[in-house]
KOLPABA-166996 format. One record per residue (C-alpha): residue number from 1; residue in one letter; x, y, z. Coordinates in steps of 0.05 Angstrom, whole numbers, plus 5000, padded with zeros to 4 digits. Layout:
r seq: NUM; type: A; east: X; north: Y; up: Z
...
***
This chain:
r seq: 1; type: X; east: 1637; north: 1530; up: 1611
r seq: 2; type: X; east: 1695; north: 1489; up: 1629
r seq: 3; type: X; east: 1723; north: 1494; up: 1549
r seq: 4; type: X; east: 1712; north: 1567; up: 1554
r seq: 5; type: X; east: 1749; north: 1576; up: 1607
r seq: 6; type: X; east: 1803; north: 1535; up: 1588
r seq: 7; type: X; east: 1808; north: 1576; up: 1522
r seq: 8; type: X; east: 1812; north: 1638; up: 1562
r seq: 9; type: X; east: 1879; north: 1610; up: 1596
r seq: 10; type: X; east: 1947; north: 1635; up: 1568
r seq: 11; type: X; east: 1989; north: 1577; up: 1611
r seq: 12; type: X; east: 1988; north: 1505; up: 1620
r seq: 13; type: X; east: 1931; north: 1478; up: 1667
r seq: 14; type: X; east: 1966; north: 1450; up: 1735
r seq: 15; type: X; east: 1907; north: 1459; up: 1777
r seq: 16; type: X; east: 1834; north: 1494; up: 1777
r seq: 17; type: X; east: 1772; north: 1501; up: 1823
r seq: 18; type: X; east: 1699; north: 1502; up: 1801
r seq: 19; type: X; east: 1670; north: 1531; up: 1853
r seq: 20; type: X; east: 1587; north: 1529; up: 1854
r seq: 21; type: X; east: 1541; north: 1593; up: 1895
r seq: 22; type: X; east: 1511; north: 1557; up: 1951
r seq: 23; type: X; east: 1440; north: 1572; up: 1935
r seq: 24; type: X; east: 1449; north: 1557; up: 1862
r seq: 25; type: X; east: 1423; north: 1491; up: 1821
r seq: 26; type: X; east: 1487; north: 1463; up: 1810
r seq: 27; type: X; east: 1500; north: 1444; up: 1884
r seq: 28; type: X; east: 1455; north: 1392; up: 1884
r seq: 29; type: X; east: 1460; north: 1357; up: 1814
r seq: 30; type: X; east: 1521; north: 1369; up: 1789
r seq: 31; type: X; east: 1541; north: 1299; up: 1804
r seq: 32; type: X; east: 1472; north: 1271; up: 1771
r seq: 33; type: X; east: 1477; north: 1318; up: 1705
r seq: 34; type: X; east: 1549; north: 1300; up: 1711
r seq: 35; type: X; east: 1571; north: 1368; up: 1704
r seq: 36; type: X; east: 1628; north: 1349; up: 1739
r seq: 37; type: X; east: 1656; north: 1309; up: 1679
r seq: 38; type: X; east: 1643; north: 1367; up: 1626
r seq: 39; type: X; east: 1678; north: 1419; up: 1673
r seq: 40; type: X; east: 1741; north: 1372; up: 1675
r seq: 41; type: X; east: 1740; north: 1349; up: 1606
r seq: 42; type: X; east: 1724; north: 1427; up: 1586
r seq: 43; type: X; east: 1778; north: 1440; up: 1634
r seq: 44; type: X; east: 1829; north: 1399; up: 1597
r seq: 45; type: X; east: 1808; north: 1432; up: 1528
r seq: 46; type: X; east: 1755; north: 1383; up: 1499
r seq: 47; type: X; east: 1687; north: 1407; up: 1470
r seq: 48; type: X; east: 1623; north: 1400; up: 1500
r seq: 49; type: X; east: 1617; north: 1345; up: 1445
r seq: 50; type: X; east: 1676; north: 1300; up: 1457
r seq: 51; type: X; east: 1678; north: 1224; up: 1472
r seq: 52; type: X; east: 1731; north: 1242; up: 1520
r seq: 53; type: X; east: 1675; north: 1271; up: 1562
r seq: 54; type: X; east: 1667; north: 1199; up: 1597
r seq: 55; type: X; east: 1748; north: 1192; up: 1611
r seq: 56; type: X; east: 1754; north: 1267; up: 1637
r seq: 57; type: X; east: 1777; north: 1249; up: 1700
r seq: 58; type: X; east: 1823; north: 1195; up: 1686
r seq: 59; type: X; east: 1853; north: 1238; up: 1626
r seq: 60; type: X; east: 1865; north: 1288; up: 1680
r seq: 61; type: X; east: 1899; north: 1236; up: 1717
r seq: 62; type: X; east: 1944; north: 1224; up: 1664
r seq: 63; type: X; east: 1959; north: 1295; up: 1654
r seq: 64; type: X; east: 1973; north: 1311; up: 1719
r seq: 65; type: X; east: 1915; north: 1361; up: 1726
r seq: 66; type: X; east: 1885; north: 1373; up: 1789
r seq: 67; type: X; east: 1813; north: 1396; up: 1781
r seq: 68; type: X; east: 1765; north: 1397; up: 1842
r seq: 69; type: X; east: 1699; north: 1421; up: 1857
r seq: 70; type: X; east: 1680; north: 1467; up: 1910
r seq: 71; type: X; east: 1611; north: 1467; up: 1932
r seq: 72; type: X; east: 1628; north: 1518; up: 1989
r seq: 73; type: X; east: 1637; north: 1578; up: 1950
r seq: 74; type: X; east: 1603; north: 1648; up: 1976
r seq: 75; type: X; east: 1573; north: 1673; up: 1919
r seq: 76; type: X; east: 1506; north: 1698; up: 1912
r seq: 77; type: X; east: 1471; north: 1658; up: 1850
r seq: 78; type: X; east: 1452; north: 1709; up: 1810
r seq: 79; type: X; east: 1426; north: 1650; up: 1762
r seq: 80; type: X; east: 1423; north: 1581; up: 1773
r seq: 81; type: X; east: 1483; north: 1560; up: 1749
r seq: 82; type: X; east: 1520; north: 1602; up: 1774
r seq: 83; type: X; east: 1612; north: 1576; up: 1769
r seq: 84; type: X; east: 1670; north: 1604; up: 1779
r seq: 85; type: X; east: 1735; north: 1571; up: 1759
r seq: 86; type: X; east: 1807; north: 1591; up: 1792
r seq: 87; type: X; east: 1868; north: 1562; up: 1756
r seq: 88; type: X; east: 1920; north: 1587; up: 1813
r seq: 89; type: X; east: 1945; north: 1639; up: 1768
***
């Protein structure tokens, strides 16, 4: 999702929120399926596929990319994994 959404950008990434529906699946394992690191790698235009999957955060670092996740979104899960991404723009 993060690559997709990244793709969808016309601008260079400064800063985006994932932002997870309080009574979806994502707010309680995205840490253990490490979602996390394949929205910020996705985020910073690698494929779902990518080595750099395990470095996402520290390539974001490097980049000066600001990604954080927000597990206090109000949005209704209308599936499970239900994300919404804001890039400030």
């Amino acid at each position: 999702m993060g690559f997709l959404a990244r793709q969808l950008l016309h601008h260079n990434l400064k800063k985006a929120t994932v932002e997870f529906a309080r009574d979806g699946a994502y707010i309680n394992m995205y840490r253990g399926q490490r979602s996390n690191y394949g929205f910020t790698s996705g985020l910073l235009g690698y494929r779902p596929e990518s080595y750099s999957l395990h470095n996402a955060f520290t390539e974001a670092k490097k980049r000066n990319v600001e990604i954080l996740i927000s597990r206090m979104a109000i949005l209704k899960a209308t599936v499970p994994n239900l994300a919404r991404f804001d890039t400030g723009k």
